[in-house]
BADRENFI-795153 format. One record per residue: residue in three letters; residue number from 1; x negated, y negated, z negated of N, C-alpha, C, CB in turn. Coordinates in steps of 0.1 Angstrom, whole numbers. Atoms other than C-alpha are relative to their C-alpha. Glycine has a CB too. Layout:
BEGIN
ala / NUM / X / Y / Z / X / Y / Z / X / Y / Z / X / Y / Z $
...
***
This chain:
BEGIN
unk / 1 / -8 / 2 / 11 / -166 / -325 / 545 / 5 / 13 / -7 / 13 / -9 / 3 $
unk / 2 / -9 / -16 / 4 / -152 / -289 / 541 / -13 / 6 / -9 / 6 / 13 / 17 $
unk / 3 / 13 / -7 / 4 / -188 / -279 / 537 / -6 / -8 / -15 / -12 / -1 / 14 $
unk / 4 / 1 / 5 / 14 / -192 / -303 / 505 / 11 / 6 / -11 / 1 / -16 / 1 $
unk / 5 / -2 / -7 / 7 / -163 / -292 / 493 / -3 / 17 / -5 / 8 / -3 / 3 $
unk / 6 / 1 / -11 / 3 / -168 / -258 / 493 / -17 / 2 / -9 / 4 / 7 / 15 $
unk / 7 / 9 / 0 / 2 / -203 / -260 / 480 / 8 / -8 / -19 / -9 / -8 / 13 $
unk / 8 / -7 / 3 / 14 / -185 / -281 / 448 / 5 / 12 / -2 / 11 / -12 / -1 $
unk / 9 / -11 / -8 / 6 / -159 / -258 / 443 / -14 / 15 / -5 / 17 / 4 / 14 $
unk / 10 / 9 / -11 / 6 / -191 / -230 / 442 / -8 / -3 / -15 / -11 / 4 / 12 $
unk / 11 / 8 / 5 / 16 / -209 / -253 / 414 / 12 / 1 / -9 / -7 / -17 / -1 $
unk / 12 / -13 / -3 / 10 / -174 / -257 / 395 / 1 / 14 / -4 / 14 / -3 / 6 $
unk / 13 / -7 / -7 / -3 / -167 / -223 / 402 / -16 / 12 / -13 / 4 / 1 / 20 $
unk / 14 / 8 / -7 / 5 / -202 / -212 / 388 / 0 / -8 / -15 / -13 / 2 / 9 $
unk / 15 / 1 / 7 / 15 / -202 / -236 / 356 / 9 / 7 / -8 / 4 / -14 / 0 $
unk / 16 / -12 / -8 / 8 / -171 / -217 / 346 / -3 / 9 / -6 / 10 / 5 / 7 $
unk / 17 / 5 / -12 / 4 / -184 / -189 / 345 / -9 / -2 / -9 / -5 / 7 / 10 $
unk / 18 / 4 / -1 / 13 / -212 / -197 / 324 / 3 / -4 / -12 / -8 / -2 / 0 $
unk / 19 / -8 / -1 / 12 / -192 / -213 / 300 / 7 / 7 / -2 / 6 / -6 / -4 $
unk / 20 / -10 / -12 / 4 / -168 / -183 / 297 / -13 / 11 / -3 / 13 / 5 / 16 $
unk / 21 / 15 / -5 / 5 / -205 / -164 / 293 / -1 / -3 / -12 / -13 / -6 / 6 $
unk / 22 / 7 / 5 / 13 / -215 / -187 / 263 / 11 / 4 / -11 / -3 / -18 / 1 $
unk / 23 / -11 / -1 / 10 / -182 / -187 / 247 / 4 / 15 / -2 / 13 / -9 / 6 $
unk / 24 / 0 / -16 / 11 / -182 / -146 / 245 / -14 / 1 / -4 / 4 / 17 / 9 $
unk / 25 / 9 / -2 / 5 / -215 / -148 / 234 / 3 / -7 / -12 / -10 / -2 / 7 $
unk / 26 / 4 / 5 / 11 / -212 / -173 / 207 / 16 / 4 / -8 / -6 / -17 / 2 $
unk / 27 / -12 / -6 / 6 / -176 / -154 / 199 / -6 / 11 / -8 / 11 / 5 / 10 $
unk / 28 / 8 / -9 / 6 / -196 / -121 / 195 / -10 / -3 / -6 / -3 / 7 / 6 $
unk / 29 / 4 / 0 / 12 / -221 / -135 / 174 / 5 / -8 / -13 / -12 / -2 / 2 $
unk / 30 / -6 / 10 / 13 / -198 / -155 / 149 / 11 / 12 / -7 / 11 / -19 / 7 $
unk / 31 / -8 / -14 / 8 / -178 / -120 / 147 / -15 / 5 / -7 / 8 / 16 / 14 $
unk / 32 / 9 / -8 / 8 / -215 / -104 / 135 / -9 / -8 / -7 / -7 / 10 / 9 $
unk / 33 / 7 / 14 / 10 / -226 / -134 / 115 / 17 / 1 / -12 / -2 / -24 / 15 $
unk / 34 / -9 / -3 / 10 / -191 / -129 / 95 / 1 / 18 / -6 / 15 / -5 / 7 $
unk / 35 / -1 / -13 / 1 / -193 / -89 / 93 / -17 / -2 / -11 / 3 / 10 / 18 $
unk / 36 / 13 / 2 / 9 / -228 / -99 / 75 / 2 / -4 / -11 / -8 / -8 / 4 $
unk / 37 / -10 / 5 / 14 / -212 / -121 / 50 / 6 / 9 / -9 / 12 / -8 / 4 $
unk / 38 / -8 / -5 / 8 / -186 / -100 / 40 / -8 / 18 / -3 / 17 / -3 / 7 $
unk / 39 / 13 / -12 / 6 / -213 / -68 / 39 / -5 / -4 / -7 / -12 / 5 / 8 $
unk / 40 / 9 / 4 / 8 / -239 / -84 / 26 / -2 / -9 / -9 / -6 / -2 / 5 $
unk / 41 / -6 / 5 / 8 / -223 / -108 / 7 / 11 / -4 / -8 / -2 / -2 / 3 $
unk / 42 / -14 / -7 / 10 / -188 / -96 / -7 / -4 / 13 / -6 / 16 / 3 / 9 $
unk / 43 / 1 / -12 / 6 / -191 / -62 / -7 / -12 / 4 / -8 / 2 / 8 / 10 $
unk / 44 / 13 / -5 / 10 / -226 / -50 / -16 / -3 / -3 / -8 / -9 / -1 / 1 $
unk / 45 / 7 / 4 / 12 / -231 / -74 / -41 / 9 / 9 / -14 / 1 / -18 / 0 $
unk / 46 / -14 / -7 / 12 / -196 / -58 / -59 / -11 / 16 / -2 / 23 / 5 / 11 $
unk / 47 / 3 / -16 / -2 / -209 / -23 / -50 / -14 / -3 / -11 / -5 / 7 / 21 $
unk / 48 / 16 / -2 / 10 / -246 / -30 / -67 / 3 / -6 / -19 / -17 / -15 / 9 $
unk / 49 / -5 / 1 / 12 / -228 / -45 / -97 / -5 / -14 / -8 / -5 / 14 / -8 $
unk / 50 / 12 / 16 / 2 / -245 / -84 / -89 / 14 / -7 / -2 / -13 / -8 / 17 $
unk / 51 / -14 / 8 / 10 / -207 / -99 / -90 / 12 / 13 / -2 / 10 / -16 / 11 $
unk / 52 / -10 / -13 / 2 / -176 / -87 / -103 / 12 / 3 / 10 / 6 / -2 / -15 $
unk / 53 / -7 / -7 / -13 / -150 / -65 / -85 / 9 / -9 / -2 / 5 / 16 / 1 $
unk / 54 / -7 / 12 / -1 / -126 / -87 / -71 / 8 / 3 / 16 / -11 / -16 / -3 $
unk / 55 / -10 / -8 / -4 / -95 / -67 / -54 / 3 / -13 / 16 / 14 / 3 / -16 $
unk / 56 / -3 / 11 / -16 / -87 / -103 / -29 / -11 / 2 / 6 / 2 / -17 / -1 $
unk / 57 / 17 / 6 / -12 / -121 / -106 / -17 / -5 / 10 / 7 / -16 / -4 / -10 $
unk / 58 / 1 / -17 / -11 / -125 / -66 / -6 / 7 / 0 / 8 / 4 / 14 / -5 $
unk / 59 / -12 / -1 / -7 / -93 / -68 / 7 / -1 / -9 / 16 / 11 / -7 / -10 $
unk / 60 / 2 / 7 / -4 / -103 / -95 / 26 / -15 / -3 / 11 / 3 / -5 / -10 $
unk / 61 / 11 / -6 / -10 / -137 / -84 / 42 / 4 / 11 / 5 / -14 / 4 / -5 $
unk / 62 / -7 / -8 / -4 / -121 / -53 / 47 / 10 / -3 / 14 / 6 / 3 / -12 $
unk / 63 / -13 / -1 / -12 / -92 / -69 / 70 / -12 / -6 / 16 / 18 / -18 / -5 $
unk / 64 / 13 / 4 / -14 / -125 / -89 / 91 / -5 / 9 / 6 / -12 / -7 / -3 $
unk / 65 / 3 / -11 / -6 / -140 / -58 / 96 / 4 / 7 / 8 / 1 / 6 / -5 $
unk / 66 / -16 / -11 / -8 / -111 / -38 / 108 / 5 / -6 / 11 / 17 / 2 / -9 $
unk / 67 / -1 / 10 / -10 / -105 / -70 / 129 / -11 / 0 / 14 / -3 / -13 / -9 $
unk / 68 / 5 / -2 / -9 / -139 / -67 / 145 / 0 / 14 / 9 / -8 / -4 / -5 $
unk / 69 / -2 / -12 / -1 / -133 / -30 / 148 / 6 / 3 / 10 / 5 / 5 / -9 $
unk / 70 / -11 / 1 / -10 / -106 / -38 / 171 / 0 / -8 / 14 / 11 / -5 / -7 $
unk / 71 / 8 / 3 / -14 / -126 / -59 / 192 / -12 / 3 / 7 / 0 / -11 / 1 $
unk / 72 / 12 / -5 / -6 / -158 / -46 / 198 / 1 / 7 / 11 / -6 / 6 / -7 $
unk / 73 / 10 / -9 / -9 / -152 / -21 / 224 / 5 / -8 / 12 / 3 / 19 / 2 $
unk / 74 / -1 / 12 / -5 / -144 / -59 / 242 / -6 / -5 / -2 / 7 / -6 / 0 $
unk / 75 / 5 / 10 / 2 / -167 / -77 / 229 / -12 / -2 / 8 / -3 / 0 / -13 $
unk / 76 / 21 / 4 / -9 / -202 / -71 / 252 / 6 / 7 / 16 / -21 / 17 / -10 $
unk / 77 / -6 / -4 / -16 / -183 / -70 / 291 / -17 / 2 / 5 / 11 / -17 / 12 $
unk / 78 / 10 / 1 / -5 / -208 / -67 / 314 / -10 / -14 / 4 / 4 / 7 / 8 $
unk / 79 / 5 / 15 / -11 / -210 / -104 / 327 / -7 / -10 / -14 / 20 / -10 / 10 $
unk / 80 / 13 / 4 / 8 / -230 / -108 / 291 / -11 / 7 / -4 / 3 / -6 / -10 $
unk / 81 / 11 / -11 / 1 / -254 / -84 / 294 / -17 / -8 / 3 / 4 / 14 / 16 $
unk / 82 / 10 / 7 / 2 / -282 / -107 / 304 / 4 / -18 / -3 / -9 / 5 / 12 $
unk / 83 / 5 / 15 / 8 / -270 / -141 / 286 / -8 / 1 / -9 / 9 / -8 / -7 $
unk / 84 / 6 / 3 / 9 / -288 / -160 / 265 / 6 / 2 / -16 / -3 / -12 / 3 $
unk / 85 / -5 / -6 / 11 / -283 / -147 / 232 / -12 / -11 / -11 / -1 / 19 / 1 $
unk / 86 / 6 / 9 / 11 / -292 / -174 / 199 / -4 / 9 / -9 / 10 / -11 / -5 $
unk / 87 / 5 / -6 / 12 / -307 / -159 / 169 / -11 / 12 / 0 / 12 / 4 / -5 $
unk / 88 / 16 / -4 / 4 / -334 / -133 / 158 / 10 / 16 / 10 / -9 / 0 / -25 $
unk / 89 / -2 / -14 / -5 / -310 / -102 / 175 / 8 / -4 / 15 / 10 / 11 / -13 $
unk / 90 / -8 / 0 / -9 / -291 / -92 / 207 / 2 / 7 / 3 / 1 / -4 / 7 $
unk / 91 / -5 / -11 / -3 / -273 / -67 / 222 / -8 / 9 / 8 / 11 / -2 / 3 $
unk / 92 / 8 / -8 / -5 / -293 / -38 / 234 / 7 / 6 / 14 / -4 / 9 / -9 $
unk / 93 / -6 / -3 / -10 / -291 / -28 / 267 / 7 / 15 / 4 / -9 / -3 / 9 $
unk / 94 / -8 / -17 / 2 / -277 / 8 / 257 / 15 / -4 / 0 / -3 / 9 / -18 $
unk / 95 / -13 / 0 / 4 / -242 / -7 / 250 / 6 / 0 / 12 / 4 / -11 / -9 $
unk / 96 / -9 / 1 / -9 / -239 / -12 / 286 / -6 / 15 / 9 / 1 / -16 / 8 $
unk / 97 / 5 / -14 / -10 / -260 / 22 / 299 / 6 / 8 / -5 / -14 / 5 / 2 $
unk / 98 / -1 / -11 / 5 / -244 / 44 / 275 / 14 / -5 / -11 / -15 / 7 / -5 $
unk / 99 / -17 / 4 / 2 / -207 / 29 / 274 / 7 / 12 / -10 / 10 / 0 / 19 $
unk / 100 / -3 / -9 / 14 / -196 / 63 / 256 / -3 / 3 / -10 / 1 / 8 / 1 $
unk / 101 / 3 / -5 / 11 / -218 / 66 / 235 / 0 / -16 / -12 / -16 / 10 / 3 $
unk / 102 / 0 / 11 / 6 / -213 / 33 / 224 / 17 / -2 / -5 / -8 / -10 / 10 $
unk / 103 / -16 / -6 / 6 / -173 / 37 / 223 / 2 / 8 / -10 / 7 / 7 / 9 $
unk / 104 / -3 / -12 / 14 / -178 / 67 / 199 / -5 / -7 / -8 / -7 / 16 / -1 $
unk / 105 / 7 / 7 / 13 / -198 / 45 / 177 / 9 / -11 / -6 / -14 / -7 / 3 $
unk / 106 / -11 / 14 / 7 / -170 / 15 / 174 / 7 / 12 / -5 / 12 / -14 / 13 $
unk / 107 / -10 / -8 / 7 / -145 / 43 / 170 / -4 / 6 / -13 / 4 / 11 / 7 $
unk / 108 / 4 / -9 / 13 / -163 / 62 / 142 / -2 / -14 / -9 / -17 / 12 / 2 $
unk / 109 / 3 / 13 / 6 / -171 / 24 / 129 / 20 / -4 / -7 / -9 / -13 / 16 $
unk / 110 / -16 / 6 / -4 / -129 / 15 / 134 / 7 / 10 / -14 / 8 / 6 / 21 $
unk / 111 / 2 / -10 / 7 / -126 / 51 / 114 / -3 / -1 / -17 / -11 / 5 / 8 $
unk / 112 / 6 / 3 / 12 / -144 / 41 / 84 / 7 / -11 / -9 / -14 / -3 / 3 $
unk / 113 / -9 / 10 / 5 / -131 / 10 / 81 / 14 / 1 / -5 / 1 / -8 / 8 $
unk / 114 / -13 / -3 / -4 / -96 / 20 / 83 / 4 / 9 / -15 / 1 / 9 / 15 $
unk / 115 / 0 / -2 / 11 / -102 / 43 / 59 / -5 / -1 / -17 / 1 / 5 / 4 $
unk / 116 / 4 / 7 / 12 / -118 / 25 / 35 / 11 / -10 / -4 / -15 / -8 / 2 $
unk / 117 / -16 / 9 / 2 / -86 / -1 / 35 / 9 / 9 / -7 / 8 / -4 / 17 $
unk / 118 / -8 / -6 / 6 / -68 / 27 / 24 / -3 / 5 / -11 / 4 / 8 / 7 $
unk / 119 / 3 / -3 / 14 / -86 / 39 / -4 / -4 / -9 / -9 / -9 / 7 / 0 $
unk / 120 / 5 / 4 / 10 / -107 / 12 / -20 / 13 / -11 / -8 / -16 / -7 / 4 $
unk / 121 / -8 / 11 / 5 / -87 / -3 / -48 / -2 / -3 / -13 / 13 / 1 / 1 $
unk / 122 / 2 / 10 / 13 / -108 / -9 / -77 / -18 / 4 / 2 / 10 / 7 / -20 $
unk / 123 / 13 / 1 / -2 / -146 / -7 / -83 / -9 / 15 / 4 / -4 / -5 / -12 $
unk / 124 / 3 / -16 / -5 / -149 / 34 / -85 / 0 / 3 / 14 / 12 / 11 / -6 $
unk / 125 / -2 / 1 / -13 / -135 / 36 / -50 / -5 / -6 / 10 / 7 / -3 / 0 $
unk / 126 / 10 / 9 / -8 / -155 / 9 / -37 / -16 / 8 / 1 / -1 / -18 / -9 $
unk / 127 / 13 / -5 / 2 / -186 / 27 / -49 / -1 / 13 / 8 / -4 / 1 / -13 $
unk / 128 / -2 / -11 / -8 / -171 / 61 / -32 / -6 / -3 / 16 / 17 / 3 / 0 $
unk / 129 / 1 / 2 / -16 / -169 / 44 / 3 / -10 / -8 / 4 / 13 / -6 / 7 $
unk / 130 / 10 / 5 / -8 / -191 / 19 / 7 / -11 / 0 / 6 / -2 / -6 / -2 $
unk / 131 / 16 / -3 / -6 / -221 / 35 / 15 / 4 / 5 / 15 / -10 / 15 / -9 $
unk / 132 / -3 / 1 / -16 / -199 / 48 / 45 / -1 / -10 / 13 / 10 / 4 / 0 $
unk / 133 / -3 / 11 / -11 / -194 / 14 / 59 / -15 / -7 / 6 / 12 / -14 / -8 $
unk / 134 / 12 / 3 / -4 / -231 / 5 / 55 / -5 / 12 / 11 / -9 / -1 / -13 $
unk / 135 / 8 / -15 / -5 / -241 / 41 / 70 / 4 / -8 / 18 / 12 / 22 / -7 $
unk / 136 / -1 / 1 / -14 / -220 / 32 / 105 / -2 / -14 / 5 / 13 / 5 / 5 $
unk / 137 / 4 / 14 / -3 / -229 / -9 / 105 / -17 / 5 / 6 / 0 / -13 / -16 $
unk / 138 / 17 / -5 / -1 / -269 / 3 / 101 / 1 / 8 / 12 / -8 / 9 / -15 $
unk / 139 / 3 / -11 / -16 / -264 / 33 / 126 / 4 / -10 / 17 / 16 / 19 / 0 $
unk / 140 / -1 / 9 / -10 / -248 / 11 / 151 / -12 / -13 / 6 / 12 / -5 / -4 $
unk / 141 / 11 / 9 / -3 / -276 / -15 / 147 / -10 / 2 / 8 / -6 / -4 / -10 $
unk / 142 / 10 / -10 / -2 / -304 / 11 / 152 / 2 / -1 / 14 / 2 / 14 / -7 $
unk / 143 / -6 / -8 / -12 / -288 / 23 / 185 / 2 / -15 / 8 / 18 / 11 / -3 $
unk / 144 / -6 / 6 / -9 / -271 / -5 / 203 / -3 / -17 / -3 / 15 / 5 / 1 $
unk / 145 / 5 / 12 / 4 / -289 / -40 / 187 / -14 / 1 / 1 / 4 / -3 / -13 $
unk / 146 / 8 / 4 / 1 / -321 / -55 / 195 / -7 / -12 / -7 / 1 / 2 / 8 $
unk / 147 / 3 / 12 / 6 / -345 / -75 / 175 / -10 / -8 / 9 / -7 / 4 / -13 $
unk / 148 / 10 / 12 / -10 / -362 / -106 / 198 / -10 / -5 / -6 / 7 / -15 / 4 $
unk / 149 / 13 / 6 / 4 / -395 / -118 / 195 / -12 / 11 / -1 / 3 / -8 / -15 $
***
């Protein structure tokens, strides 16, 4: 009897775990499935001059950003280093061999953001910084994101 239990409690014990797995995986990609949006679909479009500038809506990818900024150098533990990861990308295995150099990259990322919150506040301004926020999204991609398939 002890020996069933204990054999449950290891399956319980392991189910847990991969749901606490899935659920930072599908946390960290619904943070970089919204940081896409408000890139590739708030900002850039303002910046290229496809809609118009629109002071809530910067404001407002801006705070998500800064948001993820603050969780990323949490977001990839080790104990999701080889889940299953959904979609066409996943995290490269640099983010966990080269932990500092992947820390300097949120920070310089955290950096940018931060100070793009503080400056942009009309369309001129937007057009100053935003090439910075693409510059450290793209460099970070490069470096510490893989494409599957």
């Amino acid at each position: 009897m002890k020996r069933v239990l204990l054999v449950a409690g290891a399956l319980l014990l392991s189910v847990g775990v991969g749901v606490a797995q899935q659920d930072s995986v599908k946390s960290a990609q619904d943070t970089m499935k919204a940081n896409g949006k408000n890139v590739g679909g708030v900002l850039a479009p303002m910046f290229k001059g496809e809609k118009p500038y629109d002071q809530a809506a910067v404001d407002a990818a801006l705070k998500q950003l800064d948001d993820t900024a603050k969780k990323l150098p949490a977001m990839f533990p080790a104990s999701v280093k080889d889940a299953k990861w959904e979609g066409d990308y996943a995290p490269a295995p640099k983010i966990w061999d080269d932990k500092a150099g992947y820390d300097a990259k949120v920070a310089s990322f955290a950096k940018v953001v931060a100070d793009a919150q503080a400056k942009i506040k009309d369309l001129d301004t937007l057009k100053a910084n935003f090439p910075g926020i693409g510059k450290e999204c793209g460099a970070c991609h490069e470096t510490f994101r893989l494409k599957k398939g």
